[in-house]
ROKOLPA-671976 format. One line per 8 residues: their letters; for each residue y, x, z of N, C-alpha, C, O. Coordinates in pm, whole numbers, m for minus. Atoms other than C-alpha are relative to their C-alpha. Layout:
residues N
a	Y X Z Y X Z Y X Z Y X Z; ...
END
This chain:
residues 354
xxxxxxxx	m32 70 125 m5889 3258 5504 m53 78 m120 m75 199 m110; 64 m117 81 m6031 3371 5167 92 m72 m167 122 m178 m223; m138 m66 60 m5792 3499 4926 m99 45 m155 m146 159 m153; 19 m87 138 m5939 3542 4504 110 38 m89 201 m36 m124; m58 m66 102 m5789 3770 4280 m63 m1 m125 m170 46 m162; 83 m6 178 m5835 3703 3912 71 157 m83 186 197 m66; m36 m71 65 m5822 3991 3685 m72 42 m154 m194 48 m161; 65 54 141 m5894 4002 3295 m21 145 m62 m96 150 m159
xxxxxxxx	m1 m190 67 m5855 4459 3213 76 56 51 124 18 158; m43 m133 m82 m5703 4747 3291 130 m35 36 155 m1 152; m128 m15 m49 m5325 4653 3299 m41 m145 164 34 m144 261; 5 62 m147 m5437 4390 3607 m63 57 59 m20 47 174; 4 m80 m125 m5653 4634 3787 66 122 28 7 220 73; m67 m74 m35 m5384 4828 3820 98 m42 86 141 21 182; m95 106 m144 m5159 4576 4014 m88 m23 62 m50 m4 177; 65 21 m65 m5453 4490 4141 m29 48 124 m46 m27 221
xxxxxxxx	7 m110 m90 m5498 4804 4363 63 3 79 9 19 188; m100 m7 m68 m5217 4804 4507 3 m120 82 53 m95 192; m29 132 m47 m5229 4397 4619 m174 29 101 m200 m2 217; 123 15 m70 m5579 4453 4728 10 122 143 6 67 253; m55 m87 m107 m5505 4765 4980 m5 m85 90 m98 m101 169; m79 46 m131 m5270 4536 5191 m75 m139 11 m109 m183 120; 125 150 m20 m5498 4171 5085 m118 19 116 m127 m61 209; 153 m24 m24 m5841 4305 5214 6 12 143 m82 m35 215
xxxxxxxx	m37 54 m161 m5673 4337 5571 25 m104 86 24 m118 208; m49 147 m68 m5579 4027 5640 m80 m122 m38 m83 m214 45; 58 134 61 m5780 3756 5431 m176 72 m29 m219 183 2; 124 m7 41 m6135 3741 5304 68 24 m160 137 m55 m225; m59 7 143 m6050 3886 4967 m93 51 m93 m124 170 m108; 99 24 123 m6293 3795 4676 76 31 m149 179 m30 m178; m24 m64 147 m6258 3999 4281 m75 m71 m93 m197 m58 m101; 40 96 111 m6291 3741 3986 32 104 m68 137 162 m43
xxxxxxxx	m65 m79 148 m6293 3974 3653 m89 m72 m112 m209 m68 m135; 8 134 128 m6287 3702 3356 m69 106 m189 m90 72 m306; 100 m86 114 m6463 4028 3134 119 m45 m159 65 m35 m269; m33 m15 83 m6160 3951 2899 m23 113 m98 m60 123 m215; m21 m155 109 m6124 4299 2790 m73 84 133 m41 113 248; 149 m24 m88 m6437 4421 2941 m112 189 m78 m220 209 m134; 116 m110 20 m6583 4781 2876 m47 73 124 16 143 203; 57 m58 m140 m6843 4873 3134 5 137 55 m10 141 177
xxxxxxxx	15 m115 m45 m6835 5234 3177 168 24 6 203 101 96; m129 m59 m39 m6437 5264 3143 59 m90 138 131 m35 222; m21 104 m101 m6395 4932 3391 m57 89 135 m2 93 245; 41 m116 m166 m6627 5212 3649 117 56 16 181 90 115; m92 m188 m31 m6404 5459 3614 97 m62 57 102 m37 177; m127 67 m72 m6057 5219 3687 m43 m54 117 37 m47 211; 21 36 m193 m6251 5066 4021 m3 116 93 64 139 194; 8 m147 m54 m6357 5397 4107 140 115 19 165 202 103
xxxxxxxx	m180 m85 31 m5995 5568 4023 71 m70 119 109 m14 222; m131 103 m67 m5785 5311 4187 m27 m60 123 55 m119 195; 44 28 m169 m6055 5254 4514 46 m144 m10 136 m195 57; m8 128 m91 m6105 4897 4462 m190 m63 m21 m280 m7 m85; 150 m15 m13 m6449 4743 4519 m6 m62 m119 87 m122 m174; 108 90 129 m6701 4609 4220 59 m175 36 72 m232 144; m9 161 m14 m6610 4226 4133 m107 m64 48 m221 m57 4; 102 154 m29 m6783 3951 4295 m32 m68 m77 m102 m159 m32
xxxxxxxx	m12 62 103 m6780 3816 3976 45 21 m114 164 37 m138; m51 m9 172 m6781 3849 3602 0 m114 m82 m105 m178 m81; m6 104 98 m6707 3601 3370 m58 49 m130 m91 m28 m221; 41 m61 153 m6818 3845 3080 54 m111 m127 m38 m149 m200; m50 97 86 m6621 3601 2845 23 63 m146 15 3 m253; m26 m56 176 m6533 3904 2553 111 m67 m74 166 m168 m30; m93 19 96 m6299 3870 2282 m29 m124 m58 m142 m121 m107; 0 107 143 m6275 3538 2068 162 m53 m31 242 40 m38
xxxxxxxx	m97 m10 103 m5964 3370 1916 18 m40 136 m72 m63 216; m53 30 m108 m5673 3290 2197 m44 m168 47 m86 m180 162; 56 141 m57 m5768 2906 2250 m89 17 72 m78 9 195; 139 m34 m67 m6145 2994 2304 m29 86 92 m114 67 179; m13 m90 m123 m6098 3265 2508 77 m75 95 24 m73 207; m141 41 m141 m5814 3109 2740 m121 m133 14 m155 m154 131; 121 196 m56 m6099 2722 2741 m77 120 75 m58 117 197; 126 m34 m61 m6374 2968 2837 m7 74 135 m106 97 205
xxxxxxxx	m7 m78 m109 m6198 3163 3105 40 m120 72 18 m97 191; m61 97 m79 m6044 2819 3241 m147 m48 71 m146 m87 188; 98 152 m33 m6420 2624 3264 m65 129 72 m143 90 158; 81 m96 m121 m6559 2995 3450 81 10 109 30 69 205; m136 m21 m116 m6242 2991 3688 m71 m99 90 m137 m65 188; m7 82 m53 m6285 2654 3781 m193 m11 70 m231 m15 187; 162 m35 m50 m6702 2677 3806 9 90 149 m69 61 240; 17 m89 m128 m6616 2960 4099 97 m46 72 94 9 182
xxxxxxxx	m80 m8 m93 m6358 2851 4255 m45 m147 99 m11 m163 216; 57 106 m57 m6560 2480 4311 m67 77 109 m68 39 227; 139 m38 m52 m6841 2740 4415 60 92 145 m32 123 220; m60 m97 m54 m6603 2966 4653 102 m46 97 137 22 193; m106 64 m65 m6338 2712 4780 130 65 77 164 62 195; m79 m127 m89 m6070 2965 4831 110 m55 54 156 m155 m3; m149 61 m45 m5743 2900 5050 117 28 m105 227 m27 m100; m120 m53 73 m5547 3076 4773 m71 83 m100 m183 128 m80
xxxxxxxx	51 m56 138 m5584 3237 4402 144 116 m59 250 62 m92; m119 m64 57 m5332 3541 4280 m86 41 m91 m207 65 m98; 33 m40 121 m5293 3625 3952 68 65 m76 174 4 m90; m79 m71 35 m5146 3877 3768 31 54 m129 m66 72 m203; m25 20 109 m4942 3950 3472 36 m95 m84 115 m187 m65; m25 142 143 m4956 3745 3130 m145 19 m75 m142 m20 m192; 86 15 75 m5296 3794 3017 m28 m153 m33 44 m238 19; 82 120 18 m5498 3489 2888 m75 m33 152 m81 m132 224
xxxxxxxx	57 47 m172 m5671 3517 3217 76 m53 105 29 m134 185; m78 41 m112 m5387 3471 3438 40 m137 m24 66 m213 70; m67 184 22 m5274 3111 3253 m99 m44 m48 m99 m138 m128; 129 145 m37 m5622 2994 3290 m40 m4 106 m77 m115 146; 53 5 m148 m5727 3099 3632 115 m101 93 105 m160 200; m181 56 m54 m5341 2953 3696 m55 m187 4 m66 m280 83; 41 172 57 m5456 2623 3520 m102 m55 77 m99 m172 114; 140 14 m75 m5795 2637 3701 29 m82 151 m3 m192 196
xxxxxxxx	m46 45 m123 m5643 2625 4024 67 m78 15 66 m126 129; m103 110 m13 m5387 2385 3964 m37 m110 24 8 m192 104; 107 129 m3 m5675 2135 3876 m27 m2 128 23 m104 177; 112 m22 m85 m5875 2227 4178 106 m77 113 59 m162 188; m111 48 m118 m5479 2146 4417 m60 146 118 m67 132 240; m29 m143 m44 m5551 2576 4499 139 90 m14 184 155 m109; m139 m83 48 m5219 2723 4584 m19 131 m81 m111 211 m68; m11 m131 83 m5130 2991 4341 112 85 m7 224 38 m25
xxxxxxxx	m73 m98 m25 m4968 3325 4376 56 93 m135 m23 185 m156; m52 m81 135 m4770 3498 4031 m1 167 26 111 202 64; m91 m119 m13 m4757 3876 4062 28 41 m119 m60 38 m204; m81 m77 102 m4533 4036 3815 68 m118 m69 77 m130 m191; m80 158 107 m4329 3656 3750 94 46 m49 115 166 m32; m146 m25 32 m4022 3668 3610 22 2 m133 93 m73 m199; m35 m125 180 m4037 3893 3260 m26 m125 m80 m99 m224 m73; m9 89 130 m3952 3733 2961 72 99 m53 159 175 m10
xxxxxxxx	m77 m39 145 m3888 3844 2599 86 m46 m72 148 14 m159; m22 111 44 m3770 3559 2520 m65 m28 m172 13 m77 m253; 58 8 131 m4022 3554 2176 m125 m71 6 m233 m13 m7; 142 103 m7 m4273 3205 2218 m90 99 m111 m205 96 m66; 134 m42 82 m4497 3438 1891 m37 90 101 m132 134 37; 29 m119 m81 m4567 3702 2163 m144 m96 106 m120 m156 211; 75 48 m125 m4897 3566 2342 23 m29 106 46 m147 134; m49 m40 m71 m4824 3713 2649 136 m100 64 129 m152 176
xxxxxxxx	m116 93 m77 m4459 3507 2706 m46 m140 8 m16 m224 94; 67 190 m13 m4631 3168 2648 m88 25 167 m83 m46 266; 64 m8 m143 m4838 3294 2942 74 21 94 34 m27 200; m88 m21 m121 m4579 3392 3161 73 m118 0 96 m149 117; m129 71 m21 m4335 3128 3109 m107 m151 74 m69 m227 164; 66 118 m53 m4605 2856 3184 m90 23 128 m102 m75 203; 48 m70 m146 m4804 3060 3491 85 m44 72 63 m138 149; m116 37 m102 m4468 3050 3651 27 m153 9 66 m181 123
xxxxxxxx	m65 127 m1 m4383 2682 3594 m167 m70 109 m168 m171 179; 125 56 m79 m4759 2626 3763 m36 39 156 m95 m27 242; 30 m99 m119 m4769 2893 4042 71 m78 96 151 m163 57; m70 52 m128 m4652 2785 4413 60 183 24 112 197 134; m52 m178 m64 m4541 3185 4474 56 70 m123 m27 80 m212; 12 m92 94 m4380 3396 4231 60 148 m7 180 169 m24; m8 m91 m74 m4375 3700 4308 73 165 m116 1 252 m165; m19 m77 58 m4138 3935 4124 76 122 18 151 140 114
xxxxxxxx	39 m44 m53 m4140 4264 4014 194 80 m11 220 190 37; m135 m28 22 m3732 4305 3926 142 m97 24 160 m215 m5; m121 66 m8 m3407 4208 4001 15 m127 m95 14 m248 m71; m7 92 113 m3370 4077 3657 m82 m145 4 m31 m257 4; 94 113 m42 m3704 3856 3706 22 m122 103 m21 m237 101; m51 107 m99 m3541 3699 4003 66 m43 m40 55 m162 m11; m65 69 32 m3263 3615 3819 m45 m121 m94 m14 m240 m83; 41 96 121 m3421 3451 3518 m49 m130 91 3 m240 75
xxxxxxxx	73 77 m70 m3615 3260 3746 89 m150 38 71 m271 23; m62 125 m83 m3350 3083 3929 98 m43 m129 154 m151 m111; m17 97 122 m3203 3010 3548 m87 m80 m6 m29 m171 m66; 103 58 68 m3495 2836 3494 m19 m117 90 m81 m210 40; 46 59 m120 m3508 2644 3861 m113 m4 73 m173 m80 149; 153 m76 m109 m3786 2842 3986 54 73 113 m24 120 195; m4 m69 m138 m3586 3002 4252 m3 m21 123 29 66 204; 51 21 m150 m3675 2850 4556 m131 102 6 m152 182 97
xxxxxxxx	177 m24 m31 m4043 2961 4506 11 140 m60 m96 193 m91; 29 m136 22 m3923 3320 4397 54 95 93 161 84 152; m1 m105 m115 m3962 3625 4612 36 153 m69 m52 168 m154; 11 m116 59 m3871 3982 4484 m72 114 90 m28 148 200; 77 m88 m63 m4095 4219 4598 m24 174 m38 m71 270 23; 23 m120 95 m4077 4490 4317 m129 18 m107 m194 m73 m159; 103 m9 102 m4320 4630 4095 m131 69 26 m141 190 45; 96 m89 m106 m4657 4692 4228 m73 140 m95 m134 232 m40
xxxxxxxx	40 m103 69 m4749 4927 3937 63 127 34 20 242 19; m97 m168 m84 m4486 5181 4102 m83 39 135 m133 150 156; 104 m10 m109 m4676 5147 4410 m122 109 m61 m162 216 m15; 174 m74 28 m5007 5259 4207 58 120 m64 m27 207 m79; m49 m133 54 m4786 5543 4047 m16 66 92 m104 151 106; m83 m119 m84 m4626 5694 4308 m149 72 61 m155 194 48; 101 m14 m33 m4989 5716 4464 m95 156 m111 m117 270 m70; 76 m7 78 m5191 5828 4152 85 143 m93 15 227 m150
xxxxxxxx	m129 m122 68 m4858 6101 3990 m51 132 81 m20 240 32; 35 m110 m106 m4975 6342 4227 m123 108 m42 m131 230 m25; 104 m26 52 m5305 6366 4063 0 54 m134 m99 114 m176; m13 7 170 m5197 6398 3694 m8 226 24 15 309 111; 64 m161 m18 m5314 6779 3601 22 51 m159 m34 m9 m251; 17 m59 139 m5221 7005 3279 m145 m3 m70 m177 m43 m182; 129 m20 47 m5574 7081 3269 m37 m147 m106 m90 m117 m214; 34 89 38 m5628 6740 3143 32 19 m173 m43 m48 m244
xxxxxxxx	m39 m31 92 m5440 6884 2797 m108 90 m66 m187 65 m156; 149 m96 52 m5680 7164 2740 m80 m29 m7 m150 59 m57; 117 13 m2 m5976 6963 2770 m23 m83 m185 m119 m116 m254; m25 86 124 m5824 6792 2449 77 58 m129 122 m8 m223; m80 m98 60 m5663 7110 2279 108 m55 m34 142 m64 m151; m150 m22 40 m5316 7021 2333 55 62 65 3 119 161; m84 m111 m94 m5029 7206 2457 99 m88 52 106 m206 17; m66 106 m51 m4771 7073 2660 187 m40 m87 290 27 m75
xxxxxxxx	m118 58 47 m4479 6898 2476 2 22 m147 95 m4 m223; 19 11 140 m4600 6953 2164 m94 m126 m37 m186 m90 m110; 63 113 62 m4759 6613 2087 54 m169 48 101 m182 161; m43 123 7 m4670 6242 2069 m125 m71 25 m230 m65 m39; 128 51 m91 m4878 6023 2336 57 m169 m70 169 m218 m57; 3 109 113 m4939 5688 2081 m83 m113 75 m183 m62 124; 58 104 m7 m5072 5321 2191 4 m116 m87 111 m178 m83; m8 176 105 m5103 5007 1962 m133 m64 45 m243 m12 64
xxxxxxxx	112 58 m35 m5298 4735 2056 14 m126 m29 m76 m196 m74; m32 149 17 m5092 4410 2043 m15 m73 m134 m1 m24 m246; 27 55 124 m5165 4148 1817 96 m10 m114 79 m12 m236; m160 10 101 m4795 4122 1685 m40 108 m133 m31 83 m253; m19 m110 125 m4873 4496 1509 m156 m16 m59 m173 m7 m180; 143 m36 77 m5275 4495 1451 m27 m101 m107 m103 m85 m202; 91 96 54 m5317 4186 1321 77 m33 m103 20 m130 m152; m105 m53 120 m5027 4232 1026 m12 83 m34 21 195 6
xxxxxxxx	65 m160 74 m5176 4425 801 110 70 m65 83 184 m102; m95 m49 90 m4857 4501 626 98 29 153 167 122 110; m93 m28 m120 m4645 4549 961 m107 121 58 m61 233 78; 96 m139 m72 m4955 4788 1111 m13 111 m131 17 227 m105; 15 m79 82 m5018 4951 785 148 92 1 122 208 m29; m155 m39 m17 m4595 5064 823 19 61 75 91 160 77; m31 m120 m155 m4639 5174 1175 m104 140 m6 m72 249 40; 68 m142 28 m4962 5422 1062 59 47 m93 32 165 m67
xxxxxxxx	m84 m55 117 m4744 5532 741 116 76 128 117 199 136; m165 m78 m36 m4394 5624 974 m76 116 111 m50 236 110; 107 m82 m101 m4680 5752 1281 8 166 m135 80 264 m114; 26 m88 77 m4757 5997 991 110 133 m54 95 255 m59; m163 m82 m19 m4389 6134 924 67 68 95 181 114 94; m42 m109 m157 m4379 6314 1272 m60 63 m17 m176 66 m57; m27 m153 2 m4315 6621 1292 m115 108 109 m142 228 100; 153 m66 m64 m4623 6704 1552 m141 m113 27 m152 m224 m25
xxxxxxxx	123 61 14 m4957 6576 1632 28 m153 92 116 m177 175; 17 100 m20 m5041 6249 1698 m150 m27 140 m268 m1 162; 183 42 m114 m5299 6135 1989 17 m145 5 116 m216 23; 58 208 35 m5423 5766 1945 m137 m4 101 m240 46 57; 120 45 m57 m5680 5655 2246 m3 m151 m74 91 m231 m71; m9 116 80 m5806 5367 2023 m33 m88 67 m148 m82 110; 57 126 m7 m5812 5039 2134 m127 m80 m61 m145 m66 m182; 44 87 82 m6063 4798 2055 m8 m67 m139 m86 m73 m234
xxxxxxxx	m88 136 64 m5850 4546 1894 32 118 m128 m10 111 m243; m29 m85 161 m5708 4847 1660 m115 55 m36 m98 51 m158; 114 m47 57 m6038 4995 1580 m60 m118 m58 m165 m81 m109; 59 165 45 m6146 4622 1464 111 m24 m105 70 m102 m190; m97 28 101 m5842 4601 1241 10 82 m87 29 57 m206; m34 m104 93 m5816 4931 1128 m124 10 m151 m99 50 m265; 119 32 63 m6182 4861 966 10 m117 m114 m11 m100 m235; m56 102 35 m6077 4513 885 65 1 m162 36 m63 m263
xxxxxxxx	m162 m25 123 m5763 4633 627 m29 113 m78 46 144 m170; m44 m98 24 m5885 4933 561 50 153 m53 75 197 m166; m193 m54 m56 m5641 5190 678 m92 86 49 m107 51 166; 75 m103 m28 m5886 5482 731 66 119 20 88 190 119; m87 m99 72 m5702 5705 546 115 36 44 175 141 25; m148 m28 m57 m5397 5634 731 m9 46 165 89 18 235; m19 m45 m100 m5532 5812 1074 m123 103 26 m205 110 117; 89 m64 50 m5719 6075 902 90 108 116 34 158 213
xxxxxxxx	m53 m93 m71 m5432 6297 1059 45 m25 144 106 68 196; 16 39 m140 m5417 6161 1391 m111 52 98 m208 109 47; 111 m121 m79 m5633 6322 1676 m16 m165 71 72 m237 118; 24 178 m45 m5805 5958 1778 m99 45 135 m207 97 110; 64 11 m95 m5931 5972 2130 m74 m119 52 m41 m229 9; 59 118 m47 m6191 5750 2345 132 m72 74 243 m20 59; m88 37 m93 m5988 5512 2596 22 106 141 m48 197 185; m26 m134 m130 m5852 5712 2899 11 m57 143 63 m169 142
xxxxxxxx	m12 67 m91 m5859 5628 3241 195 11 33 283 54 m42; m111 m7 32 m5539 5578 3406 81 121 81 198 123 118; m47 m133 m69 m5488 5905 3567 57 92 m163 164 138 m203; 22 m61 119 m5556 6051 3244 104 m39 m117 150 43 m197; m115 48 65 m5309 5839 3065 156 54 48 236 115 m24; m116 m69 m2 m5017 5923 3258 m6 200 m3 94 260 m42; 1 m120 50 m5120 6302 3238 25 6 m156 80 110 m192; 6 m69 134 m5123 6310 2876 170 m52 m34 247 29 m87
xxxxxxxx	m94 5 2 m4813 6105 2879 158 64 25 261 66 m42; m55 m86 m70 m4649 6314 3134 22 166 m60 80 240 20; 52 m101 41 m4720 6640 2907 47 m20 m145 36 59 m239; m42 33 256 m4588 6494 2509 92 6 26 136 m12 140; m151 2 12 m4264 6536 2396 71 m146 m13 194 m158 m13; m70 118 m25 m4231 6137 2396 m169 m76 1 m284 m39 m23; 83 101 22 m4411 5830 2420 11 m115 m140 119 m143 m191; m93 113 141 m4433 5548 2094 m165 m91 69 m282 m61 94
xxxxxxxx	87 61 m99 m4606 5293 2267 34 m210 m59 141 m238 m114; m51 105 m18 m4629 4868 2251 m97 m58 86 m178 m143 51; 98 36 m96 m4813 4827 2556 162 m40 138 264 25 162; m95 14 m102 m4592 4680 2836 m36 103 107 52 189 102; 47 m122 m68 m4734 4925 3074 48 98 24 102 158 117; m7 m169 52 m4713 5204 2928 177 28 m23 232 137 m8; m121 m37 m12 m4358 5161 2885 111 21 121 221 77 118; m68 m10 m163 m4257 5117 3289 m74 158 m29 m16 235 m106
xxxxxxxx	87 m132 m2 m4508 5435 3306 78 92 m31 129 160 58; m104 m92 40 m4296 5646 3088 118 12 63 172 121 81; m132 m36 m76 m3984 5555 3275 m14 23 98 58 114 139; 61 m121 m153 m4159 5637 3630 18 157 m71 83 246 m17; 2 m176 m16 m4205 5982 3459 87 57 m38 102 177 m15; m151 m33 23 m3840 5958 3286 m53 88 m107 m21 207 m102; 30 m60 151 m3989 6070 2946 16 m125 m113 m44 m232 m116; m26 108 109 m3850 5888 2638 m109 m60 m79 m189 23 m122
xxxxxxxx	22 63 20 m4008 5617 2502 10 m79 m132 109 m150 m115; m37 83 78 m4008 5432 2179 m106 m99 m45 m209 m63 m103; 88 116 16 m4168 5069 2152 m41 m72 m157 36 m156 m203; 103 76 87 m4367 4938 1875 71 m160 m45 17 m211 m143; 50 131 m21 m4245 4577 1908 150 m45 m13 225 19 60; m114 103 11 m3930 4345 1816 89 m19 123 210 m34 106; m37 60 m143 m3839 4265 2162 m81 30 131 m203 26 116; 106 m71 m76 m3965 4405 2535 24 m87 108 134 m141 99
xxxxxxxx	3 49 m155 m4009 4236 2899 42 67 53 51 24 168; m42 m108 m98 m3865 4552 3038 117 73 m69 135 177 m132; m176 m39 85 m3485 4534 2935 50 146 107 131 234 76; m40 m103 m101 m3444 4774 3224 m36 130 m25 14 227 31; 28 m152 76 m3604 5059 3030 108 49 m97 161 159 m117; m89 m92 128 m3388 5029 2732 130 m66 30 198 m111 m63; m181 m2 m37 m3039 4955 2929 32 132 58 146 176 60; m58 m106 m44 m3097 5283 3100 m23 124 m97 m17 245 m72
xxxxxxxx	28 m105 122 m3168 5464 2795 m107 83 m45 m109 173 m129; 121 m81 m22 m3493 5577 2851 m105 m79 m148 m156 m9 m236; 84 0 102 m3691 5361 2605 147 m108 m121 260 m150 m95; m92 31 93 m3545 5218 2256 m146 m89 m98 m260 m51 m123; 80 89 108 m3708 4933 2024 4 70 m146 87 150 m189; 17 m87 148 m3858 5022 1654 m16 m113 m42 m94 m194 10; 36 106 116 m3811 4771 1356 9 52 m133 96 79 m216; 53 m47 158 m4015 4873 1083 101 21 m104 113 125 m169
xxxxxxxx	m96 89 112 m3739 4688 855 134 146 m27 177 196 m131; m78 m67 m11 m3495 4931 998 32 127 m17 56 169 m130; m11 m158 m21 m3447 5303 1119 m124 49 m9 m218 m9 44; 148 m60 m3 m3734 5533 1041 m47 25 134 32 44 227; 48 m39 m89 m3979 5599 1281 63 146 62 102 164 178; m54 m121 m7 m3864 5982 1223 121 28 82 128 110 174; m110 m7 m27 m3519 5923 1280 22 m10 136 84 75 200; 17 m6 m177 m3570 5807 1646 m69 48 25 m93 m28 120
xxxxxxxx	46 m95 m84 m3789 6048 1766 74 72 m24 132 96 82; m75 m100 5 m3576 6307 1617 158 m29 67 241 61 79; m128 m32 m128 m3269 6197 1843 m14 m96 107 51 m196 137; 20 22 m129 m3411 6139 2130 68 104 101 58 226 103; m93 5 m126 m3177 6153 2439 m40 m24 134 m30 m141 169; 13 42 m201 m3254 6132 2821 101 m7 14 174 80 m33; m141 30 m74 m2962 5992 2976 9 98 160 m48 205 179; m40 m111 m121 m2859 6154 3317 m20 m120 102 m86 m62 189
xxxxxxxx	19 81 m74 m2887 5850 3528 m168 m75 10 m242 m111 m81; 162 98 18 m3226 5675 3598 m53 m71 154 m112 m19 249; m47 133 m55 m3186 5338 3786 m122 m15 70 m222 m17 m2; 126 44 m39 m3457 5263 4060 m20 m122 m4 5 m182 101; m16 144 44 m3508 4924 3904 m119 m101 37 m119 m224 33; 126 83 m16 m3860 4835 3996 m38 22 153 m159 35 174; 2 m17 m104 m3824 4879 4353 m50 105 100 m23 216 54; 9 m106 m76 m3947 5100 4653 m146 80 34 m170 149 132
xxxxxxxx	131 m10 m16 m4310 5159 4595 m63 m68 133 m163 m21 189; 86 84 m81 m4381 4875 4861 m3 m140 m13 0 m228 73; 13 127 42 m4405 4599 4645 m186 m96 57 m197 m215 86; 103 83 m63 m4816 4534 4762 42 0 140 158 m20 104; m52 38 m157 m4718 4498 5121 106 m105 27 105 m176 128; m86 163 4 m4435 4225 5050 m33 m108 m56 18 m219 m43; 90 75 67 m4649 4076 4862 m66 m90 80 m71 m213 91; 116 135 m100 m4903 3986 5117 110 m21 126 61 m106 201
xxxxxxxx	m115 83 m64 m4582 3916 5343 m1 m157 m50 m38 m260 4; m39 131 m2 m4488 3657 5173 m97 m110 m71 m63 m213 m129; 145 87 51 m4874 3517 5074 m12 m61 174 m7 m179 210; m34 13 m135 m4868 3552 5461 53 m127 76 m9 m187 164; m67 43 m43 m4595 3345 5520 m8 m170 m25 19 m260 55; m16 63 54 m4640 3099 5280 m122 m91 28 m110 m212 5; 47 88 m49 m4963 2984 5418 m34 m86 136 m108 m176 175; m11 46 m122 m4873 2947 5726 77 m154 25 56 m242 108
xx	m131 124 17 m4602 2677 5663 m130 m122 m79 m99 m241 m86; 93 97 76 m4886 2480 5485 m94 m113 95 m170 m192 39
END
């Protein structure tokens, strides 16, 4: 049987890895990458890192506004999947890619597989939840990666068709933690726990010039150095507005692979982050956390105390880093690091009954 995986950047070939392992044994398993968020030499390094093969396919689609991007990845989905006729399509996350390859297949009457269903913010302005909440309502599988996720689900009357399997990004941790290396600090003159490991990327903060301009102003009011691997999306804004001036004192790095990310993470005295990712990440390594963003998909970080929401409006940036707390408990919430292997269980299972 032959089995495509769509994937749109780095936070899906990172579930990816893990689904592909236990996929590539059992099915014919073909790599769609929809070139959403597409840089060629760091995209080597994450196939190469994470041991999964070169795509069968690029969509090279690039950045344009969310409509045009989400039409252009739907009419290249559907173009390969006429051309490919697969028994089955998984898709992962909430990118734009996943709720068009979702849509693609739906047209085509290609069962479809959710990994990471469930999460909700509950905030329709958040890209991202419009994609999840409608993936899931399309998918035949949904494959999630928390307790919580299962529950929402069967609020919603998706729980027949939901499976909990865990979180396959723990999978690619537990793997990949092993590797993380001080050295990786020195190559970047820092020391260890003296610096604050920084992400912004989402549209909520870049693309509010007066809400991003707030978060480089409070960024600036900490008490040690700053490391910024710049996004794209913020290097396009920061230009945009700018806001030069406001990360003059920041130590701005290229993008990092993702070994390299949790090393530097693993090594700061916190994380300030609004990357969904990056915030499970931090609580694998049980280093505090503070999010960027109104509202998170990963209530399970900040019930066990590990990460804590920032509103501009509110408490200074300062103020929460400076009483930051690790709690004493830390909840194995995202399951047993064998979420890809239940995965293709119940892909397994599910087409057998068909």
């Amino acid at each position: 049987m032959k089995v495509i995986s769509v994937v749109g950047g780095r936070p899906n070939l990172i579930k990816l890895s893990a689904v592909h392992t236990q996929v590539s044994g059992k099915f014919n398993h073909l790599i769609l990458h929809t070139g959403q968020h597409y840089d060629l030499s760091l995209s080597q390094k994450f196939f190469k890192e994470l041991k999964i093969p070169n795509p069968n396919k690029n969509l090279n689609v690039g950045s344009d506004t969310q409509a045009r991007q989400t039409g252009r990845i739907l009419t290249g989905c559907e173009k390969y999947f006429i051309e490919q006729k697969p028994d089955f399509v998984i898709v992962y996350g909430d990118m734009n890619s996943t709720l068009a390859a979702a849509l693609a297949a739906l047209k085509l009457h290609i069962p479809i597989a959710h990994v990471e269903a469930g999460i909700r913010c509950f905030d329709k302005k958040v890209p991202e939840e419009v994609n999840r909440v409608v993936t899931d309502q399309v998918s035949d599988l949904l494959l999630t990666p928390t307790i919580n996720a299962q529950m929402l689900l069967k609020k919603e009357n998706l729980g027949d068709k939901a499976f909990f399997c865990g979180d396959v990004t723990y999978d690619v941790f537990l793997k990949v933690v092993k590797k993380i290396k001080e050295s990786h600090l020195t190559k970047k003159n820092l020391a260890k726990n003296q610096y604050y490991f920084v992400t912004i990327h989402r549209a909520e903060n870049t693309d509010d010039k007066k809400r991003f301009e707030r978060i480089l102003k409070e960024l600036q009011k900490l008490d040690l150095p700053i490391v910024l691997p710049l996004h794209p999306r913020t290097k396009k804004m920061i230009d945009k507005y700018n806001l030069k001036t406001l990360i003059k004192n920041i130590k701005i790095i290229e993008p990092v692979t993702y070994t390299q990310s949790l090393s530097l993470q693993n090594y700061s005295r916190a994380i300030i982050t609004d990357s969904g990712g990056i915030q499970k990440e931090s609580y694998f390594l049980k280093k505090p956390c503070i999010t960027l963003r109104d509202s998170t998909e990963w209530p399970e970080t900040v019930t066990s105390g590990y990460n804590q929401l920032f509103f501009p409006d509110k408490k200074p940036l300062a103020y929460l880093v400076n009483n930051l707390k690790l709690p004493k408990r830390h909840p194995q919430s995202f399951g047993n690091g064998q979420a890809g292997q239940k995965i293709v269980q119940a892909i397994t299972k599910f087409l057998k009954t068909r």
